[in-house]
Structures are given as structure tokens and as C-alpha cells.
C-alpha positions, 0 to 999 in steps of 0.5 A: 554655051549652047553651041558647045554643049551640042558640040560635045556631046555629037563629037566622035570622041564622046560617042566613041566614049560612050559606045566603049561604056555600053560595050558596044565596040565588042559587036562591031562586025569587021574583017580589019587587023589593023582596025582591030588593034587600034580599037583594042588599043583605044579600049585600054586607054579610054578605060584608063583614062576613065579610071584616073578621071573618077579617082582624080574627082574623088581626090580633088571633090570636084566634078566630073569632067570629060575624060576621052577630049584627048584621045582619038578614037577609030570612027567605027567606034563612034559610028557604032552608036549612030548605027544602033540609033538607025536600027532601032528605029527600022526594026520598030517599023519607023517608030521616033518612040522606040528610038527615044526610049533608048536615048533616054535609058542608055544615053542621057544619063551618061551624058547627063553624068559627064557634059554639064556647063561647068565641065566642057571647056570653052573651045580653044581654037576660038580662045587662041583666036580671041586672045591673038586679036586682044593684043592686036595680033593677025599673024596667028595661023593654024598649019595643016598636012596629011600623013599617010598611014603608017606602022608605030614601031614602037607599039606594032599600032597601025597608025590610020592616015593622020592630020598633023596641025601647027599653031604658027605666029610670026613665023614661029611654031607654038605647037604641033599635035597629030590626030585622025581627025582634022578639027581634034588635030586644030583644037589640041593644037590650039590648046598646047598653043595657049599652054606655050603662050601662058608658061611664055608670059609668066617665065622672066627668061622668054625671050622678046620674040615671045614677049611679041607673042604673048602681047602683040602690038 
């Protein structure tokens, strides 16, 4: 759990998240058309995201739970939060102090707020490969290519370059997701796969090729 729990709260999507919550991204100094429409983009959707996460905990009376996991942000905008870090601590004259005082006014109440055991799921590229080798399964592969940037005609979104990942199994493809980032492309791919999986299991009309998935032998 611990290792989640770091994992969470390091990872560009919730870094990213974060920097939109302090404004951060609107100090980000660049000379990129296309960098600045996929941020602008991001901000919308993570501001929505944001909105229907705090109304559908409200509705429910459950806890907070991440609402950024399944957004891909543009790497600036994480990085900007590591950039703040750094130059706090050089124009401090190299003082740990100064640096901790912000993480402790700015960002341990967000995340204090937002990543608790009980919110972060467990990871589910591991849950995919513990549940193939409970059933005996060792044909269940992650697939990986790179798409080269390219224009989304429906929206003019300058689409960075792109990893597009698939959970194949017996030849078959569970899913197929798309991201900026390499490991966010395998772990929602393995979350749709474990989707596929269950709505295959509880359906009376799977066929016995994904009878073979779901209980391998």
C-alpha cells in the first residue's frame, strides 16, 4: 500500500492536477501554439472532472476519490510543480526549511484531501496479471505502439506524440487505450481489460472463447 500511496502521489496526473488547483499552469512561460491549446484543453477538463467529482461524493456521502486518473495531462504542466520546488530552494540560498514550508502550506493539504488509502485503487496492471495467474492463464500480454503526432479534426487538438497499449489474450484483444504516457496507456488498458473480463463472466451469452478468458485452464 505504501508503494501506491507514493506512486500517487509523485505521478504526472496528480501533479498536474495539482498545479491547475494553484494556478500554476497560467505562469507557465512558452512559445507553443500547440502546447497552449492542450493545456487549455486539459484545464477544462480537469476543472469539470474536478466538479463532477465533489458533486458525486456529496451525492453518494462517500469519500473523495481522485478525479484527474484518467486524464492525460501535458508533462509541462506537471513538471511546473517540480520547478516551483527547485526554485524555492535556490533563491533560499539552498534552505530544505523554505522548501518544506511550502509543501506543507500548498501541498499536503491537497493531498491529504484527495489520496488516502481507501481512495487510490490498487494498480490495475497487477490485478490484471494476478487474476490471469489465478486461473492458470500465461498468455495475457500488454501490446505497445507509437503514433506520431497528429492533428484531432474534430476539436483542431494538436494530439502529442502517443502510446496506444492492448491487453491481448489468446489472441484476442480485451482493449485498447491511447495516452501520452507509456505506463498511463498500460494501467487504463488493464483497467478496461478487467472491465471486459467481468461484463464477460456475468454475461449468459459469452461466448466459450471468453469463458477461456475469464477461467483459464
Amino acid at each position: 500500500m505504501l508503494t501506491e500511496l507514493k506512486g500517487a502521489c509523485v505521478s504526472n496526473e496528480t501533479l498536474a492536477a495539482l498545479a491547475v488547483e494553484l494556478d500554476l499552469d497560467n505562469f507557465l512561460v512558452h512559445a507553443s501554439d500547440g502546447l497552449a491549446l492542450n493545456m487549455r484543453l486539459y484545464r477544462e477538463r480537469i476543472v469539470l472532472a474536478h466538479e463532477k467529482e465533489l458533486a458525486a461524493a456529496a451525492a453518494e456521502q462517500r469519500p473523495l476519490r481522485p478525479y484527474w486518473q484518467t486524464l492525460d495531462p501535458p508533462k509541462a504542466i506537471a513538471d511546473i510543480v517540480e520547478s516551483l520546488f527547485g526554485a524555492v530552494y535556490l533563491d533560499s540560498g539552498f534552505d530544505p526549511a523554505a522548501v518544506q514550508l511550502v509543501f506543507d502550506t500548498c501541498v499536503a493539504p491537497w493531498l491529504a484531501r484527495w489520496i488516502t488509502p481507501t481512495s487510490i485503487k490498487v494498480d490495475s496492471i497487477r490485478l490484471l496479471l494476478e487474476r490471469a495467474q489465478a486461473g492458470g492463464c500465461h498468455d495475457v500480454s500488454h501490446v505497445s505502439a507509437v503514433l506520431e503526432p497528429r492533428i484531432d479534426h474534430r476539436t483542431g487538438e494538436l494530439i502529442q506524440r502517443l502510446t496506444r497499449t492492448s491487453v491481448v489474450a489468446h489472441n484476442m484483444r480485451l482493449s485498447t487505450v491511447e495516452s501520452g504516457n507509456p505506463k498511463t496507456a498500460k494501467r487504463l488498458s488493464s483497467s478496461d481489460a478487467l472491465a471486459y473480463l467481468d461484463a464477460s463472466a456475468s454475461s449468459p451469452s459469452s461466448s466459450p472463447s471468453l469463458t477461456v478468458l475469464v477461467e483459464c485452464s
